[in-house]
N, CA, C and O atoms as a GROMACS GRO file, in nm:
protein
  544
    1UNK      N    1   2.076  -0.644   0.414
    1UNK     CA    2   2.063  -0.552   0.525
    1UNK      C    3   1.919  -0.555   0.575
    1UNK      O    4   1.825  -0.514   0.507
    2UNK      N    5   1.905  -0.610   0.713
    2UNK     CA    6   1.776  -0.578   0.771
    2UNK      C    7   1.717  -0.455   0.774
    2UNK      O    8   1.794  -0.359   0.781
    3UNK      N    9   1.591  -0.434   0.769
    3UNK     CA   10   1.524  -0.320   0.786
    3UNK      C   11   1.477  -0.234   0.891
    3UNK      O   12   1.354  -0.231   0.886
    4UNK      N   13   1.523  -0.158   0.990
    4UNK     CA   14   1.449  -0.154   1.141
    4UNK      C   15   1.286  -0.099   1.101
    4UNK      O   16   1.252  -0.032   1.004
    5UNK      N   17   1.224  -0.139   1.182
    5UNK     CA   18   1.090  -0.100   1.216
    5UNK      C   19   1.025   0.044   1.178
    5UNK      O   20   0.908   0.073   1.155
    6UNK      N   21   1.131   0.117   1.181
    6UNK     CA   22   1.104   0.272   1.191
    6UNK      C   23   1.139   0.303   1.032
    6UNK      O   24   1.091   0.395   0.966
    7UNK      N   25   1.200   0.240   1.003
    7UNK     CA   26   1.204   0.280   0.873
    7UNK      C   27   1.104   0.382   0.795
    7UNK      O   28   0.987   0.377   0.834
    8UNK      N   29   1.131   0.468   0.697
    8UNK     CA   30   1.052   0.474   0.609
    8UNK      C   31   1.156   0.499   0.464
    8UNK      O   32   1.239   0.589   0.464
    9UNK      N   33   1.139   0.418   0.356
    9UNK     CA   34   1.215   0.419   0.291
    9UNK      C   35   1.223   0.581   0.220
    9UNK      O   36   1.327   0.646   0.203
   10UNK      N   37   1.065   0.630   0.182
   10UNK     CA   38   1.089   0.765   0.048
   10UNK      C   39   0.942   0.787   0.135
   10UNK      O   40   0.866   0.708   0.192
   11UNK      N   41   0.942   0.914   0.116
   11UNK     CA   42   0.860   1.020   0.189
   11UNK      C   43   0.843   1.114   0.029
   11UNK      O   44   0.944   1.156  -0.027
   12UNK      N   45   0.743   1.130  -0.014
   12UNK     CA   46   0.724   1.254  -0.173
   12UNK      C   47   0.817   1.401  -0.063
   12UNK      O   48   0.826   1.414   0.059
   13UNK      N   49   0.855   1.465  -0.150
   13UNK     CA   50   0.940   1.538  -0.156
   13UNK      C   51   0.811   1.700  -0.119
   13UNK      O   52   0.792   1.777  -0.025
   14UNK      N   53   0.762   1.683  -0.239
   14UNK     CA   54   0.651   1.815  -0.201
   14UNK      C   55   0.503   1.752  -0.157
   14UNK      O   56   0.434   1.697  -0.242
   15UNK      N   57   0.473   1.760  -0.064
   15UNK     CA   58   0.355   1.768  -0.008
   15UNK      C   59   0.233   1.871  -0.107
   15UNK      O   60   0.138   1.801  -0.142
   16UNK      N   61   0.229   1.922  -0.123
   16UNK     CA   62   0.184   2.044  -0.170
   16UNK      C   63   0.147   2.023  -0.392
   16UNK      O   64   0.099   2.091  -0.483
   17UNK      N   65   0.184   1.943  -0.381
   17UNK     CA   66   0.220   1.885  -0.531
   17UNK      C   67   0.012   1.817  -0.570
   17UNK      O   68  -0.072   1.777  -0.490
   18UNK      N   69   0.007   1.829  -0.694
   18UNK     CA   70  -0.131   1.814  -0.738
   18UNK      C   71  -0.155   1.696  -0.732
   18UNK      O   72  -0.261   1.650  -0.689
   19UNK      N   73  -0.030   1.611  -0.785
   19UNK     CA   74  -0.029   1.471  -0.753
   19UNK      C   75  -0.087   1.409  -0.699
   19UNK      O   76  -0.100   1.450  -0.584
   20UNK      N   77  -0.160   1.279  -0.727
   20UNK     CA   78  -0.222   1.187  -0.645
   20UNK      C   79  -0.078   1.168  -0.520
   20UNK      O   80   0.034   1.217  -0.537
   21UNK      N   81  -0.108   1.110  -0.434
   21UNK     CA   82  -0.040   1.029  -0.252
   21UNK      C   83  -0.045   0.883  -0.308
   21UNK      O   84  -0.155   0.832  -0.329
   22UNK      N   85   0.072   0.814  -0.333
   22UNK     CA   86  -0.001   0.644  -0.321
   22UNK      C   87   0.112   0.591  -0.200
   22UNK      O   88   0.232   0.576  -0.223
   23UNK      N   89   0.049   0.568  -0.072
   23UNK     CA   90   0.156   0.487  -0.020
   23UNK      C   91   0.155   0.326   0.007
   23UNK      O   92   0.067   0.255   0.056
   24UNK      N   93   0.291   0.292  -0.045
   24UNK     CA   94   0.279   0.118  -0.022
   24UNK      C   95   0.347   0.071   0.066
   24UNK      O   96   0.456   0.119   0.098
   25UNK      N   97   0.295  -0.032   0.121
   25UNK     CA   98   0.317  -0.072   0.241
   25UNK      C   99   0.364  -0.259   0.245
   25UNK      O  100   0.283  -0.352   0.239
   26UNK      N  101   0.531  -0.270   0.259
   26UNK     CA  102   0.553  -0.440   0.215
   26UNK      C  103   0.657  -0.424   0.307
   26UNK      O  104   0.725  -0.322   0.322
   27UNK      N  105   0.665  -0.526   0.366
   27UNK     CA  106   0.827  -0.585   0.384
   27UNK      C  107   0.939  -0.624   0.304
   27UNK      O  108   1.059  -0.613   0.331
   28UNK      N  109   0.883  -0.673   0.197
   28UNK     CA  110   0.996  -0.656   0.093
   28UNK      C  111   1.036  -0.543   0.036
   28UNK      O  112   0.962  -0.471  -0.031
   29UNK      N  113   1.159  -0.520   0.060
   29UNK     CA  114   1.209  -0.387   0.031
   29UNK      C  115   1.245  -0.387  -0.178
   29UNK      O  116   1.255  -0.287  -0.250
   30UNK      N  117   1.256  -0.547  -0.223
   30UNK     CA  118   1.280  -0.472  -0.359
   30UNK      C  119   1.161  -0.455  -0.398
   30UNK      O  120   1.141  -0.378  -0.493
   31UNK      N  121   1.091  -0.499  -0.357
   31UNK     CA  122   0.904  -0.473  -0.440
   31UNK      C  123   0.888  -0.346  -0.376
   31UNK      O  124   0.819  -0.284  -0.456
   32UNK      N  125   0.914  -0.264  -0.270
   32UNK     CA  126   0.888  -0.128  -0.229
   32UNK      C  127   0.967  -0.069  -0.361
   32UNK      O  128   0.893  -0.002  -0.432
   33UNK      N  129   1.089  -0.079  -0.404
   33UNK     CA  130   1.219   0.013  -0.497
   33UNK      C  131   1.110  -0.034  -0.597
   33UNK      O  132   1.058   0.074  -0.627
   34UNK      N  133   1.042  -0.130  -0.669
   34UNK     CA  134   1.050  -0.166  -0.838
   34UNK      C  135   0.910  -0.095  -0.822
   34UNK      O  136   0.875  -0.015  -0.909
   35UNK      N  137   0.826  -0.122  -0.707
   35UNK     CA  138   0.672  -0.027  -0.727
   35UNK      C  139   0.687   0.146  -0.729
   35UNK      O  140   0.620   0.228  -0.792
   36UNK      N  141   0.771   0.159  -0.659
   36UNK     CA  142   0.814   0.316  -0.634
   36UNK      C  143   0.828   0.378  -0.717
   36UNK      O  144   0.767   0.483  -0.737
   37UNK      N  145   0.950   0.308  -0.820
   37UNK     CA  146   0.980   0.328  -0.933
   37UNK      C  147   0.899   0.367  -1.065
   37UNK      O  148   0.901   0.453  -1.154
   38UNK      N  149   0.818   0.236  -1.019
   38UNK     CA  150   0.710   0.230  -1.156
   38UNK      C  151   0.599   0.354  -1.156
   38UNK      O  152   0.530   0.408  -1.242
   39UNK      N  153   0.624   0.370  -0.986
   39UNK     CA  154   0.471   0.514  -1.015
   39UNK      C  155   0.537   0.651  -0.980
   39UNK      O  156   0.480   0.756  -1.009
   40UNK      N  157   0.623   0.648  -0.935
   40UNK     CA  158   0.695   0.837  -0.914
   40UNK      C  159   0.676   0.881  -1.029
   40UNK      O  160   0.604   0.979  -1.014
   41UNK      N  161   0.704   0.863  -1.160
   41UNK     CA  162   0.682   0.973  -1.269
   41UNK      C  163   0.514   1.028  -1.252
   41UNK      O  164   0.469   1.142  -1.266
   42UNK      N  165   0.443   0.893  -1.215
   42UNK     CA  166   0.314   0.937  -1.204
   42UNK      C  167   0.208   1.019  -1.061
   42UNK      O  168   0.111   1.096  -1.061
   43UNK      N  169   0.273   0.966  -0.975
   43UNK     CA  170   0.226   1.005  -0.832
   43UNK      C  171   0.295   1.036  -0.763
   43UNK      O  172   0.412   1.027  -0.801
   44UNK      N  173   0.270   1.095  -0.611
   44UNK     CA  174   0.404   1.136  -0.536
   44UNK      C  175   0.369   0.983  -0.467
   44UNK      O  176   0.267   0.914  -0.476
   45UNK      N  177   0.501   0.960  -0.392
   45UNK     CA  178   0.474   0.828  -0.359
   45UNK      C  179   0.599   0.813  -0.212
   45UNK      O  180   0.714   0.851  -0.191
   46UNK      N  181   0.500   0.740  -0.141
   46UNK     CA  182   0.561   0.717   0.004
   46UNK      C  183   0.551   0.549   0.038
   46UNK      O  184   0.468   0.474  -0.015
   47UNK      N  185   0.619   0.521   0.103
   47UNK     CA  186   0.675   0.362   0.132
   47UNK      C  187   0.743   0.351   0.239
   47UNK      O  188   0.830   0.424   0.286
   48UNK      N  189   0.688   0.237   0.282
   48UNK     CA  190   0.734   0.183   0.451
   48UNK      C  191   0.673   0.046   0.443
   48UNK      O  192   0.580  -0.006   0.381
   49UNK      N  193   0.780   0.000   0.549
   49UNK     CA  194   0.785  -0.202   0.566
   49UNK      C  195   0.737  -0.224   0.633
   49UNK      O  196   0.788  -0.327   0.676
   50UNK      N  197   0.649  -0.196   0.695
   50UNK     CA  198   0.578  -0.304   0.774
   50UNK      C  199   0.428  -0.227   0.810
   50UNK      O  200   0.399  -0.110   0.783
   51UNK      N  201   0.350  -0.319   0.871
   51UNK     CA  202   0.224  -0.251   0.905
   51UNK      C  203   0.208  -0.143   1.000
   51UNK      O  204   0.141  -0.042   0.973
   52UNK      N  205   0.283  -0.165   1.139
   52UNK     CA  206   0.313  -0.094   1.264
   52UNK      C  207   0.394   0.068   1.205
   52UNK      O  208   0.356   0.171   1.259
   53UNK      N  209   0.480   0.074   1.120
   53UNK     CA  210   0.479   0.202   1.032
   53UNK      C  211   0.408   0.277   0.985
   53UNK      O  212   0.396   0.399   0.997
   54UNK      N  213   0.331   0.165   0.900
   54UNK     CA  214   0.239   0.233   0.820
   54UNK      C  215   0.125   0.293   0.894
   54UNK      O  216   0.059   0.374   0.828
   55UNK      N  217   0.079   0.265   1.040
   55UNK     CA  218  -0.065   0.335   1.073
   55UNK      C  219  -0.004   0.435   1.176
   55UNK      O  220  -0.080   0.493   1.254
   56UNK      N  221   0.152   0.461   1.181
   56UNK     CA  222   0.194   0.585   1.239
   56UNK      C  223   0.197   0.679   1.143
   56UNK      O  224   0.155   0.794   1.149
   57UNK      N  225   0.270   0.602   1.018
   57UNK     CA  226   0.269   0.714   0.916
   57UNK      C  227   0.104   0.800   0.834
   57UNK      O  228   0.079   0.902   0.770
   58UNK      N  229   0.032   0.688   0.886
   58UNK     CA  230  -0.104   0.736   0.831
   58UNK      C  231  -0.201   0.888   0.899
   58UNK      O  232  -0.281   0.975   0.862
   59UNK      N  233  -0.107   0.830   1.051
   59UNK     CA  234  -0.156   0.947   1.184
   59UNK      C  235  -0.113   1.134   1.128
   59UNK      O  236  -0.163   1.240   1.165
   60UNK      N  237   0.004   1.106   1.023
   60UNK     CA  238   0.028   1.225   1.007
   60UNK      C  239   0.006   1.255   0.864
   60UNK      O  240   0.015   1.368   0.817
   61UNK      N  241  -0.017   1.170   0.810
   61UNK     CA  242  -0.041   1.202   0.608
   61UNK      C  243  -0.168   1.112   0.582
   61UNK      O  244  -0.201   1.003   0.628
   62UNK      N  245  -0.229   1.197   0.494
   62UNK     CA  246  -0.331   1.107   0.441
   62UNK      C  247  -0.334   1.078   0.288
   62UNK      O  248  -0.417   1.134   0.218
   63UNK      N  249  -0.267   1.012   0.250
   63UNK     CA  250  -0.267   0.904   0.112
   63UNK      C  251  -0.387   0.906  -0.012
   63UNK      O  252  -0.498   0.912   0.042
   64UNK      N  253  -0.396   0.904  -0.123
   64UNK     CA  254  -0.537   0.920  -0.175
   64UNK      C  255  -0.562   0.728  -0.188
   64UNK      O  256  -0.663   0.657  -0.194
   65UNK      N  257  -0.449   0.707  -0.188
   65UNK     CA  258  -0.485   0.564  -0.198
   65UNK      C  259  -0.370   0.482  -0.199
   65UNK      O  260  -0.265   0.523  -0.247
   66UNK      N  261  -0.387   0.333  -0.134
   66UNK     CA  262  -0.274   0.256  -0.029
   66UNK      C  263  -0.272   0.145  -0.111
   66UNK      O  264  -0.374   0.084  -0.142
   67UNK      N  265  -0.111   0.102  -0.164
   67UNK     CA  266  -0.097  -0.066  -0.186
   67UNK      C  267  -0.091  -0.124  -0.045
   67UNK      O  268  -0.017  -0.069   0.037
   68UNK      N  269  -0.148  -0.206  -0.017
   68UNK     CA  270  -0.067  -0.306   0.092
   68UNK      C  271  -0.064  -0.431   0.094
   68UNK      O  272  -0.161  -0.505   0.078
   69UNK      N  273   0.062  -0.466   0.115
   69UNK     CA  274   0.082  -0.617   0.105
   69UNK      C  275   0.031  -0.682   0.204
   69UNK      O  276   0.022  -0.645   0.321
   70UNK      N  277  -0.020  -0.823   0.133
   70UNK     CA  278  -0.142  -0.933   0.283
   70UNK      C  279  -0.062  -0.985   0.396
   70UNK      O  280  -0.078  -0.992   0.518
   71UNK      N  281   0.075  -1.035   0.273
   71UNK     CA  282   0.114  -1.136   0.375
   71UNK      C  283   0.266  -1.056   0.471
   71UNK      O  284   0.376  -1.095   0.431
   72UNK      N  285   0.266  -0.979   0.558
   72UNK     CA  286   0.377  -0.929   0.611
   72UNK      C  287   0.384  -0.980   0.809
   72UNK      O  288   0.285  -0.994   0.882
   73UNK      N  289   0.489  -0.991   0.838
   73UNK     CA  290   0.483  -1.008   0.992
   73UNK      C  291   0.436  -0.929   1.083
   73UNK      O  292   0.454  -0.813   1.047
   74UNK      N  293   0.392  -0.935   1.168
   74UNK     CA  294   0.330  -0.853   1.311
   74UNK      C  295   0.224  -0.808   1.266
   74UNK      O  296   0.164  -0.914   1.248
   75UNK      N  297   0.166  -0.740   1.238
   75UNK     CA  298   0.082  -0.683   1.117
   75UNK      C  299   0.095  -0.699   0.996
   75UNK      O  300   0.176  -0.659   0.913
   76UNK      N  301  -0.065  -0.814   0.992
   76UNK     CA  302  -0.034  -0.865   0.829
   76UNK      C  303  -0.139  -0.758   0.783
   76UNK      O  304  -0.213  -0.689   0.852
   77UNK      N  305  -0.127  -0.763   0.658
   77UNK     CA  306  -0.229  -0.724   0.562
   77UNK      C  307  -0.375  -0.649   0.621
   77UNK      O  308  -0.395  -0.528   0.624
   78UNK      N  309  -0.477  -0.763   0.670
   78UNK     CA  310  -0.569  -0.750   0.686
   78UNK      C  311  -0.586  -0.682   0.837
   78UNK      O  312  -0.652  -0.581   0.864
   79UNK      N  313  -0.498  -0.776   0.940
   79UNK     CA  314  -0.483  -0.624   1.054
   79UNK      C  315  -0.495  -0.526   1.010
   79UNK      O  316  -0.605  -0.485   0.975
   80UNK      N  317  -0.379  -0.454   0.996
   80UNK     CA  318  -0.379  -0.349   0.894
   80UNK      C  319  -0.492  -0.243   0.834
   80UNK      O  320  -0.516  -0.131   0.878
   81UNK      N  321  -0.569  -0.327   0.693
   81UNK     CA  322  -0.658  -0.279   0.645
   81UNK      C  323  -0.794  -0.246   0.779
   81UNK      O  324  -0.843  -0.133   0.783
   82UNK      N  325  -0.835  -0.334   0.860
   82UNK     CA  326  -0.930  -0.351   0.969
   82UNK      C  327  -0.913  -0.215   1.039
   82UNK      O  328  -1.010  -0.147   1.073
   83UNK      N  329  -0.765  -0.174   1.064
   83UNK     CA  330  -0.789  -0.076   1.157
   83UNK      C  331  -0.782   0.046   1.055
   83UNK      O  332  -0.862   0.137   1.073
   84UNK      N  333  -0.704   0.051   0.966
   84UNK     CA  334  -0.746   0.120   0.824
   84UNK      C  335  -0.882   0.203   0.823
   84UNK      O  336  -0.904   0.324   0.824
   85UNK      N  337  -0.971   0.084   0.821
   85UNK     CA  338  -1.140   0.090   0.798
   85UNK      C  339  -1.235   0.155   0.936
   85UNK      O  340  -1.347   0.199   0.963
   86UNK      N  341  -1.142   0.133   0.980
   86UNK     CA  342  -1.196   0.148   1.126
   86UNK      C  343  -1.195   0.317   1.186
   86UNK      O  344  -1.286   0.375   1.246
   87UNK      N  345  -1.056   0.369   1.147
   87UNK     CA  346  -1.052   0.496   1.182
   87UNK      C  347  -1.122   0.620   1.090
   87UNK      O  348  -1.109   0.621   0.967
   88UNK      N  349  -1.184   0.706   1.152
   88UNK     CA  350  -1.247   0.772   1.083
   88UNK      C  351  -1.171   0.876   0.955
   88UNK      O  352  -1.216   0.908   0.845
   89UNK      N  353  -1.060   0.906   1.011
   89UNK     CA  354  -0.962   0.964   0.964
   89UNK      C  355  -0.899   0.917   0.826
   89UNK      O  356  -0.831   0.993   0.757
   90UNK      N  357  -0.927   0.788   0.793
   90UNK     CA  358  -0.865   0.667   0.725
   90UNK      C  359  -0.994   0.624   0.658
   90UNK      O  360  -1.015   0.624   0.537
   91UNK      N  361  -1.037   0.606   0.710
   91UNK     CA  362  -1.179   0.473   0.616
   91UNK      C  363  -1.218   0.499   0.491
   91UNK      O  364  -1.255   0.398   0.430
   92UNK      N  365  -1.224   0.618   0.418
   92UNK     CA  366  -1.237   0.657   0.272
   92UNK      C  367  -1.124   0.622   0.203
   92UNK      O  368  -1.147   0.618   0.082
   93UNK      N  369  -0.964   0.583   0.244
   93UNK     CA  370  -0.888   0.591   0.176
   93UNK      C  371  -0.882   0.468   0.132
   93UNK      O  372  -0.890   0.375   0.212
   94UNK      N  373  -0.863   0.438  -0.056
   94UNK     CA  374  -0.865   0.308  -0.110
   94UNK      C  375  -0.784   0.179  -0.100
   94UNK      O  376  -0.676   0.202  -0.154
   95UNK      N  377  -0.788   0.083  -0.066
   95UNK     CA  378  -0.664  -0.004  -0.017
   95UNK      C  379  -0.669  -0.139  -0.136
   95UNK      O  380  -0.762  -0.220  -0.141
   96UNK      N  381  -0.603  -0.141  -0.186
   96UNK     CA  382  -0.554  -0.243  -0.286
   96UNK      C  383  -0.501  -0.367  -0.200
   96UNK      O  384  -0.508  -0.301  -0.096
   97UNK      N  385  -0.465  -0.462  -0.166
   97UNK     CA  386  -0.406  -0.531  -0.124
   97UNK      C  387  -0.311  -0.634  -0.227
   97UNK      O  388  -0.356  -0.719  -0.304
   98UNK      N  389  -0.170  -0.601  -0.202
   98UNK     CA  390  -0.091  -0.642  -0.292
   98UNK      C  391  -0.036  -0.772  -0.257
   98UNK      O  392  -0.012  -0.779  -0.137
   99UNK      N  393  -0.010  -0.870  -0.319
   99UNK     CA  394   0.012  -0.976  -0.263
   99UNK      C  395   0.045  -1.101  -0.365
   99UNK      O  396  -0.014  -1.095  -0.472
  100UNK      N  397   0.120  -1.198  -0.348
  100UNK     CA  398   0.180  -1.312  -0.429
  100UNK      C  399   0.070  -1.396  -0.463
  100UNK      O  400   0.015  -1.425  -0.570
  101UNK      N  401   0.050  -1.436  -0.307
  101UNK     CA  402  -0.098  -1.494  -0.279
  101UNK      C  403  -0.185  -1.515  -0.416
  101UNK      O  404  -0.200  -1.403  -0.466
  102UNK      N  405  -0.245  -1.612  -0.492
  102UNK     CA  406  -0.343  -1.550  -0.589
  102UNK      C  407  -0.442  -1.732  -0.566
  102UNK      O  408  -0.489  -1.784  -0.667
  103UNK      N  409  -0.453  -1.787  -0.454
  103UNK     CA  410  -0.509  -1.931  -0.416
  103UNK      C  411  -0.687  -1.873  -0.398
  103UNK      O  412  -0.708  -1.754  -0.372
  104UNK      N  413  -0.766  -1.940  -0.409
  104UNK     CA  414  -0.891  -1.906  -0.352
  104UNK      C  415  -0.900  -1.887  -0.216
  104UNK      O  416  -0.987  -1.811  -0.173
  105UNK      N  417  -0.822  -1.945  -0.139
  105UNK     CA  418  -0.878  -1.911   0.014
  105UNK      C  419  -0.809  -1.752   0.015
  105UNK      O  420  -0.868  -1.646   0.038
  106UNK      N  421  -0.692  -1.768  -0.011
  106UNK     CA  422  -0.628  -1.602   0.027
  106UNK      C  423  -0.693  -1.514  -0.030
  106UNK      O  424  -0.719  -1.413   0.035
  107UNK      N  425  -0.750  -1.529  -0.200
  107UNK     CA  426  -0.831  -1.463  -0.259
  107UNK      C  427  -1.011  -1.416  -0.184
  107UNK      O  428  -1.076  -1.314  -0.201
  108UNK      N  429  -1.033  -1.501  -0.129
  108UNK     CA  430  -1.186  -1.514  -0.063
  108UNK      C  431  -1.158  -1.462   0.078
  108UNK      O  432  -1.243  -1.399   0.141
  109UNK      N  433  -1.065  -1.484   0.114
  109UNK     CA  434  -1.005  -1.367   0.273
  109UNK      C  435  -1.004  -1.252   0.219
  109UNK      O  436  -1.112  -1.195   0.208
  110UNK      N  437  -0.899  -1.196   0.179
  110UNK     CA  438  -0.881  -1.089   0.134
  110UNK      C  439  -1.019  -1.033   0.082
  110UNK      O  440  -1.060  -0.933   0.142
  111UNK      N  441  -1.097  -1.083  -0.022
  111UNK     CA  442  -1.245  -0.980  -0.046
  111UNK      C  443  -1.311  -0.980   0.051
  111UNK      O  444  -1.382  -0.881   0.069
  112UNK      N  445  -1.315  -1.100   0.158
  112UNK     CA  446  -1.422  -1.046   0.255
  112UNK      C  447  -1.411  -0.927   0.324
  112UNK      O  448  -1.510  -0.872   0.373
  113UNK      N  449  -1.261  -0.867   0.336
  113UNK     CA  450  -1.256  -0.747   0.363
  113UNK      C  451  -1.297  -0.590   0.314
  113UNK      O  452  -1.281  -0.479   0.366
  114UNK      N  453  -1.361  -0.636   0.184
  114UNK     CA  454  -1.357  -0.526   0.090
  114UNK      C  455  -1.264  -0.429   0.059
  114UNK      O  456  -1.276  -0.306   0.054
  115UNK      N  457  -1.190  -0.487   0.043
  115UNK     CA  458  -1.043  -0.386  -0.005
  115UNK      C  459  -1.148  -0.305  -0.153
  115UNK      O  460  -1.253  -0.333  -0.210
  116UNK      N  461  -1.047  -0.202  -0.165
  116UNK     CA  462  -1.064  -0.157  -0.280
  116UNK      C  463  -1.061  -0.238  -0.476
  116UNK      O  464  -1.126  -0.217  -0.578
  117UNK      N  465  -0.958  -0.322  -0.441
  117UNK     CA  466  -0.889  -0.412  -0.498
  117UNK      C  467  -0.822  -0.515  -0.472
  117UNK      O  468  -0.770  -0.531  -0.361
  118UNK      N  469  -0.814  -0.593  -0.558
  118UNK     CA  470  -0.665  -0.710  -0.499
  118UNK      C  471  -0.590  -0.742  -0.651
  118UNK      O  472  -0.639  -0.789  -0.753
  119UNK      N  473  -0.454  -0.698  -0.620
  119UNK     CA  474  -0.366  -0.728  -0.726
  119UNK      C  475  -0.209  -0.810  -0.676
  119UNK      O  476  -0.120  -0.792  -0.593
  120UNK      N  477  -0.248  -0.918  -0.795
  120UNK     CA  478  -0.125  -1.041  -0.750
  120UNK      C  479   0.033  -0.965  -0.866
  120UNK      O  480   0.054  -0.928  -0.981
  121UNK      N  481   0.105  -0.981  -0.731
  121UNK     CA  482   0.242  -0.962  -0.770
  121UNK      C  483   0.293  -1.075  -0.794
  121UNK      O  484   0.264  -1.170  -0.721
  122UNK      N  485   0.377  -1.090  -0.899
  122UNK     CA  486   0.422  -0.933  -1.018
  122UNK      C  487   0.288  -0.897  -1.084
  122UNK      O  488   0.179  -0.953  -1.098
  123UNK      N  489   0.349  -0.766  -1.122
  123UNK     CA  490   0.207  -0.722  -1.188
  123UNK      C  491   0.308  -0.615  -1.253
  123UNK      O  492   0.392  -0.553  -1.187
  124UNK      N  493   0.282  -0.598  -1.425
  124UNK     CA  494   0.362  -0.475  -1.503
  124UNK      C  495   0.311  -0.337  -1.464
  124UNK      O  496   0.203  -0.303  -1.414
  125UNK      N  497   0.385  -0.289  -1.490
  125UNK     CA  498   0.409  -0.110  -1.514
  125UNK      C  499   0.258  -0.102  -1.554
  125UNK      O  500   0.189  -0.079  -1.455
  126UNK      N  501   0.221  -0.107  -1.612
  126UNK     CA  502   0.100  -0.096  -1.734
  126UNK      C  503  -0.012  -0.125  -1.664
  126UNK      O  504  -0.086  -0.032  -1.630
  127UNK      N  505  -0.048  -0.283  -1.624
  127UNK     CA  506  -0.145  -0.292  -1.538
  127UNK      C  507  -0.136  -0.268  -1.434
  127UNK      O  508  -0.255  -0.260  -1.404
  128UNK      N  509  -0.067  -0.243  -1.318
  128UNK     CA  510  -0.098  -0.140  -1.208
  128UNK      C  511  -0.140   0.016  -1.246
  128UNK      O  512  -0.249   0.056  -1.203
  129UNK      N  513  -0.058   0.106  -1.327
  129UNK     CA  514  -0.137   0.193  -1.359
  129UNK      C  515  -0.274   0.192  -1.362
  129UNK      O  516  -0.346   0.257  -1.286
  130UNK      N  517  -0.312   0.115  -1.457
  130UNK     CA  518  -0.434   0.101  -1.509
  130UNK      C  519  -0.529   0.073  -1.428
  130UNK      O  520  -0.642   0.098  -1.470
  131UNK      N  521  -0.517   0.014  -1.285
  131UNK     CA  522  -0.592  -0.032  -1.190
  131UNK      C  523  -0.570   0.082  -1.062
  131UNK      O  524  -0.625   0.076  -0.952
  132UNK      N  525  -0.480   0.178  -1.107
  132UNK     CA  526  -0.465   0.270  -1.013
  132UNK      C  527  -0.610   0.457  -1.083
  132UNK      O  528  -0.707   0.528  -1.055
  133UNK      N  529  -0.528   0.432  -1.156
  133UNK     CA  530  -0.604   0.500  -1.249
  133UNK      C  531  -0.784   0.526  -1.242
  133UNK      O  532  -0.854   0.628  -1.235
  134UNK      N  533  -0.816   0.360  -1.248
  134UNK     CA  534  -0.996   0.343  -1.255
  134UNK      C  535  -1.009   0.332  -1.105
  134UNK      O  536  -1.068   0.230  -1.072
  135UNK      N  537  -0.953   0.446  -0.959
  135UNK     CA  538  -0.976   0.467  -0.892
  135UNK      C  539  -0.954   0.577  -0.858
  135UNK      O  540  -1.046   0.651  -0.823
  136UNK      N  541  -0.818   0.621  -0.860
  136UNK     CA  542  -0.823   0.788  -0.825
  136UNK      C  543  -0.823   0.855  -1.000
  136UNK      O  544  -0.826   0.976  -1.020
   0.00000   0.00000   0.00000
């Protein structure tokens, strides 16, 4: 089943919750379900496919800190993060960039941006925590 544009798969339930915000941002919808999964016991957690989502959804919530995947259509990755960085509203919030990708050029793109991080998928339960953690 295709995904429309507007999508947003899971929205956290209480706003209001002490919880860290992590929202991730992929076109692949099972890596949105298996990441979701892995951090709801721990964070409230919001998810949407594509980039053009994600900086509407950003206009109204602010996240303590963002997976986003590099390589997605219309808005890849680094679009994305650029205007991310760019808005004042946004620019403190931490951006991981999640991604298959793990070559030196994609690796040496991606830092020139200064993401917060870069973590190659798959990646366990365990070490994403752990890299979520030594930030918020």
């Amino acid at each position: 089943m295709m995904m429309r544009e507007s999508d947003v798969i899971f929205e956290p339930a209480d706003d209001r919750s002490d919880r860290k915000h992590v929202l991730i941002i992929d076109d692949d919808v099972s890596v949105l379900k298996t990441l979701r999964y892995h951090l709801q016991d721990t964070y409230r957690v919001s998810v949407v496919n594509s980039g053009k989502v994600a900086l509407d959804f950003l206009l109204k919530h602010k996240p303590d800190l963002i997976l986003l995947d590099y390589m997605m259509p219309m808005y890849n990755g680094a679009a994305v993060l650029k205007i991310i960085q760019s808005r004042e509203d946004t620019k403190d919030i931490p951006v991981f960039f999640l991604t298959g990708q793990s070559d030196m050029s994609t690796v040496t793109e991606c830092l020139a941006l200064n993401p917060a991080g870069y973590i190659v998928k798959p990646i366990s339960k365990e070490a994403l925590l752990g890299k979520l953690e030594s930030v918020l």
